[in-house]
matplotlib code that plots the C-alpha trace (Angstrom):
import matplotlib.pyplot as plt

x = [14.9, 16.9, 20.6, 21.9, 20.0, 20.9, 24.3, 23.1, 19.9, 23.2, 24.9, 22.5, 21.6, 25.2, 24.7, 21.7, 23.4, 26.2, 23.6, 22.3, 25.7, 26.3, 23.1, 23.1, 26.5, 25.6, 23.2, 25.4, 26.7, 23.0, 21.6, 25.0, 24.0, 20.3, 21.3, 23.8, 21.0, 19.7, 23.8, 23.8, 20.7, 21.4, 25.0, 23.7, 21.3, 24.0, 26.1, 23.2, 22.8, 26.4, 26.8, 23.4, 25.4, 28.7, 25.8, 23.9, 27.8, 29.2, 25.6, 26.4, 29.8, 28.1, 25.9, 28.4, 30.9, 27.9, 26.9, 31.1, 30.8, 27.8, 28.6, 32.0, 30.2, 27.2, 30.5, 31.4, 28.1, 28.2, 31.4, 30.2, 27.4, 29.7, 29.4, 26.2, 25.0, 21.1, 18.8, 17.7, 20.9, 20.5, 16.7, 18.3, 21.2, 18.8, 16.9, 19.8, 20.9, 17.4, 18.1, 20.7, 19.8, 17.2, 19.6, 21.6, 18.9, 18.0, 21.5, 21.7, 18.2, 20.0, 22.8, 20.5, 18.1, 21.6, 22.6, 19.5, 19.5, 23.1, 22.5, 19.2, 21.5, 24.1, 21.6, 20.4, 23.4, 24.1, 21.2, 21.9, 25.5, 24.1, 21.5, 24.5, 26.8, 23.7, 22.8, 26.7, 27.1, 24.4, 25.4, 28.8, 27.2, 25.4, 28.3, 30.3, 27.4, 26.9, 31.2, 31.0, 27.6, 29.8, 33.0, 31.4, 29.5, 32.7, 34.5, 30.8, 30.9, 34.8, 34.0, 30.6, 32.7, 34.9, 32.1, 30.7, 33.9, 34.6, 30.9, 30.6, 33.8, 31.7, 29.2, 29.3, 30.4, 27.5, 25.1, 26.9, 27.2, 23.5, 22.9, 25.3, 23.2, 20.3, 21.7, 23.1, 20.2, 17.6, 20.2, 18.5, 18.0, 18.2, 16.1, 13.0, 10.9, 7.5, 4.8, 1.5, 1.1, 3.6, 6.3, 7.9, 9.9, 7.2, 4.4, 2.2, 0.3, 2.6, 0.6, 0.3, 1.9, 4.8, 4.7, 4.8, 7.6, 9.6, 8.6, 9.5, 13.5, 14.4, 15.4, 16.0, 12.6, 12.1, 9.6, 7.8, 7.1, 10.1, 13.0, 14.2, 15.5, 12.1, 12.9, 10.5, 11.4, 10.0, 10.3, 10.3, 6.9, 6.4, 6.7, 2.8, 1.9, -0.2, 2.4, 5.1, 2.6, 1.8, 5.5, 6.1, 3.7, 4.7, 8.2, 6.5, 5.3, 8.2, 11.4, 14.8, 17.8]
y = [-27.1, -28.4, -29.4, -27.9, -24.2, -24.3, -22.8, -20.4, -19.2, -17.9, -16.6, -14.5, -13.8, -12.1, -10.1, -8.5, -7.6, -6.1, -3.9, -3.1, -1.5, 0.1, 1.5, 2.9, 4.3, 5.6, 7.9, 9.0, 11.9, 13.0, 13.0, 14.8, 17.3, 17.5, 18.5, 21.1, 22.4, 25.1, 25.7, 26.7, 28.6, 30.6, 31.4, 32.9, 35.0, 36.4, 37.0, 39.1, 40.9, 41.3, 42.8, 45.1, 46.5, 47.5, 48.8, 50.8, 52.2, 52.9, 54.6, 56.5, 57.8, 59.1, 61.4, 62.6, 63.5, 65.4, 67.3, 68.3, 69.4, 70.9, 73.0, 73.9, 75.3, 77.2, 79.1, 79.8, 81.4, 83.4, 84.7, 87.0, 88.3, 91.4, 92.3, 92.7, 96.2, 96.0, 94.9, 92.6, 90.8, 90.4, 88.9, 86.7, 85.5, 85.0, 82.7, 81.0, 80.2, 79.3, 76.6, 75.2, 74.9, 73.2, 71.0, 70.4, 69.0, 66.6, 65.6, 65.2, 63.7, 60.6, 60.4, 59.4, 57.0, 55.2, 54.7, 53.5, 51.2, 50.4, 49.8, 47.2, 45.5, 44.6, 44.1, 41.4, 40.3, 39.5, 37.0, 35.4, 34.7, 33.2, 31.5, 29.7, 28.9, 27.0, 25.2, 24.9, 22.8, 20.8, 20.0, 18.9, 16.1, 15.3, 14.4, 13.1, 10.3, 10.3, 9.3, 7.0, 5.5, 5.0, 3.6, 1.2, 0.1, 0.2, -2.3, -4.6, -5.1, -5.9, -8.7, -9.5, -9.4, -11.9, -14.5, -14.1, -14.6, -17.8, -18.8, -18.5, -21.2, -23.6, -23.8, -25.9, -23.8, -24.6, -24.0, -20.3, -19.7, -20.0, -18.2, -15.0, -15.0, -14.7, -12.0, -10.4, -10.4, -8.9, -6.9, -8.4, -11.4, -14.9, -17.0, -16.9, -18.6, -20.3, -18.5, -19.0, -20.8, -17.7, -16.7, -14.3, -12.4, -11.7, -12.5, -14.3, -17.7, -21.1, -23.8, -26.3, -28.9, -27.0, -26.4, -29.6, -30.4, -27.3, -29.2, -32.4, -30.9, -33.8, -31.1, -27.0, -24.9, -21.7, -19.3, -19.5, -15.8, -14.3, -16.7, -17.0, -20.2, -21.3, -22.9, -24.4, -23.3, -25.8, -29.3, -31.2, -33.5, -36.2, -39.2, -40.9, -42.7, -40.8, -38.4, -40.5, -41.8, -37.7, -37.0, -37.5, -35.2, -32.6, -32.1, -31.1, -28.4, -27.2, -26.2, -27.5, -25.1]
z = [-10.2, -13.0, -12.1, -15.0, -14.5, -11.1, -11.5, -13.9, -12.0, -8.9, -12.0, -13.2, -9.9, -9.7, -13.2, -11.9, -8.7, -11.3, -13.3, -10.0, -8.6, -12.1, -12.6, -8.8, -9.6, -13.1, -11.4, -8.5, -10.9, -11.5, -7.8, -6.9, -10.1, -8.0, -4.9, -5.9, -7.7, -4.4, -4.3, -7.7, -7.7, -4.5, -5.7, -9.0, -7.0, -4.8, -7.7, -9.5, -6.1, -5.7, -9.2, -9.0, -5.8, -7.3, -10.6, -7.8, -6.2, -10.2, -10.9, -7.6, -8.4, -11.6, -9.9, -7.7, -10.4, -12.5, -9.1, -8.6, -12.4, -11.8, -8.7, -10.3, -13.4, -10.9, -9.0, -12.1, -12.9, -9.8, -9.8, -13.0, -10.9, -10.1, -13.9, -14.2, -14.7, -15.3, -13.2, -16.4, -16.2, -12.4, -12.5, -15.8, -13.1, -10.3, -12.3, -13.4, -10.2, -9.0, -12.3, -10.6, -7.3, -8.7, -10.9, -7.9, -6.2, -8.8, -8.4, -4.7, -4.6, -7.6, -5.1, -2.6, -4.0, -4.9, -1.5, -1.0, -3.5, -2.2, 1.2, 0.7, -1.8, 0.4, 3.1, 1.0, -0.2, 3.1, 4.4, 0.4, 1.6, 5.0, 2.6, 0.8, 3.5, 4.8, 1.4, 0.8, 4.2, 3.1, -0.1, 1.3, 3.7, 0.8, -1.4, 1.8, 1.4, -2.5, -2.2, 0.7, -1.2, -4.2, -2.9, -0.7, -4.3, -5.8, -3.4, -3.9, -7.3, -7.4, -5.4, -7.1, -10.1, -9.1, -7.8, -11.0, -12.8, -10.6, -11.0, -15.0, -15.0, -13.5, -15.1, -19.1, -22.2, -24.3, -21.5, -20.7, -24.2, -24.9, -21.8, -22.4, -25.7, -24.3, -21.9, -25.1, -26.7, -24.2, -22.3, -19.3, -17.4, -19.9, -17.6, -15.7, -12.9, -13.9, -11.0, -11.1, -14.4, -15.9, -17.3, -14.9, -17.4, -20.0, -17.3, -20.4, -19.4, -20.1, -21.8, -19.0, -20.9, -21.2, -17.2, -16.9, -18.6, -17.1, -13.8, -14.5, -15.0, -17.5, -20.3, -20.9, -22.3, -23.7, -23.0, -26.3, -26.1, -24.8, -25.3, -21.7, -20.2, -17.9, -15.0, -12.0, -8.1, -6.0, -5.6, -9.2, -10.2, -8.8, -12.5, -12.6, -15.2, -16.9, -16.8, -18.5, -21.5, -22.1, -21.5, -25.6, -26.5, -23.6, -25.2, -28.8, -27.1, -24.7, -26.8, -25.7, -25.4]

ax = plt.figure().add_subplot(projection="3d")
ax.plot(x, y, z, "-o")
ax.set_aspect("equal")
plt.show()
């Protein structure tokens, strides 16, 4: 590898371990967000429950105040039954009572489809707050590892921070320049290993002249597609002489940095 990318390929090694941590940390909030999600949707649930309960009790004490009104007004009624003097009248009371019995029923038969309603309510309301304590102790471990996840990140990228710091003062201020340009520029990684007669950035085909010279480590190339700083991982070419009489024309090819 070339001496002079050498320090920059651990540097930028460290910058991508920095977007790593952030990016893992940027999320943290979201999957935390995720798994509340069966909290949140089981604690609306009971809440509906909870409220069509105390709905179904209000509805309830409705019925039971028309029926007290409603019995109040039917003794009432019969308390003029001693007036009556023809047997029209009487029949015409009879029936008027028979009305609200009747009445009275409906009333008593409301009252009782409420309770109903009542009891399954909080019959469910109960197994939904089981539910939730369940998804609620869940959700806590979960956070109790999102937290530790993200404070153990934290402390990592202080100190990747610092490496990087104490790296990028090593290396020579034209050379980081052009390379925090490049970083700039893409928002990603500014240089890239040749593999397989490719650029492993873009992952287009390098003229094999320019491989060649990216080999040979006497001088900085660009990836003439994407613009990153090429650089060769294994053991430099060996000089032969037909490599040093095409070495001129090698260099038209590659661009220097």
């Amino acid at each position: 590898m070339n001496h002079k990318l050498s320090p920059l390929v651990e540097l930028q090694k460290l910058d991508l371990r920095i977007m790593e941590i952030n990016d893992i940390r940027r999320k943290i909030p979201e999957r935390l967000h995720i798994a509340e999600a069966p909290l949140r949707d089981a604690t609306q649930i009971l809440n509906e429950t909870k409220a069509a309960a105390d709905a179904a009790a209000k509805e309830r004490r409705a019925h039971e105040k028309d029926l007290e009104a409603h019995e109040a007004q039917t003794e009432k009624m019969k308390s003029h039954a001693a007036g009556l003097k023809t047997n029209k009248e009487y029949q015409a009371h009879l029936f008027e009572i028979e009305l609200a019995n009747k009445k009275r029923g409906e009333f008593e038969e409301k009252i009782l489809l409420a309770m109903d309603k009542i009891d399954q309510l909080q019959k469910t309301a109960k197994e939904l707050q089981e539910k939730r304590k369940g998804l609620e102790d869940i959700f806590t471990r979960e956070k109790q590892v999102l937290d530790a996840q993200d404070k153990d990140l934290a402390a990592e990228l202080a100190t990747v921070e610092a490496r990087q710091q104490a790296a990028s003062a090593r290396i020579e201020k034209s050379l980081l320049a052009r390379y925090t340009q490049i970083k700039a520029s893409r928002k990603d990684q500014p240089l890239a290993a040749v593999r397989d007669g490719m650029c492993a950035g873009c992952r287009l085909q390098i003229p094999p002249q320019l491989i060649a010279q990216v080999k040979r480590s006497d001088d900085l190339v660009v990836c003439p597609y994407c613009r990153r700083m090429l650089y060769w991982e294994g053991e430099p070419a060996t000089e032969t002489p037909s490599a040093s009489e095409g070495k001129s024309s090698d260099l038209e090819v590659g661009e220097s940095v």
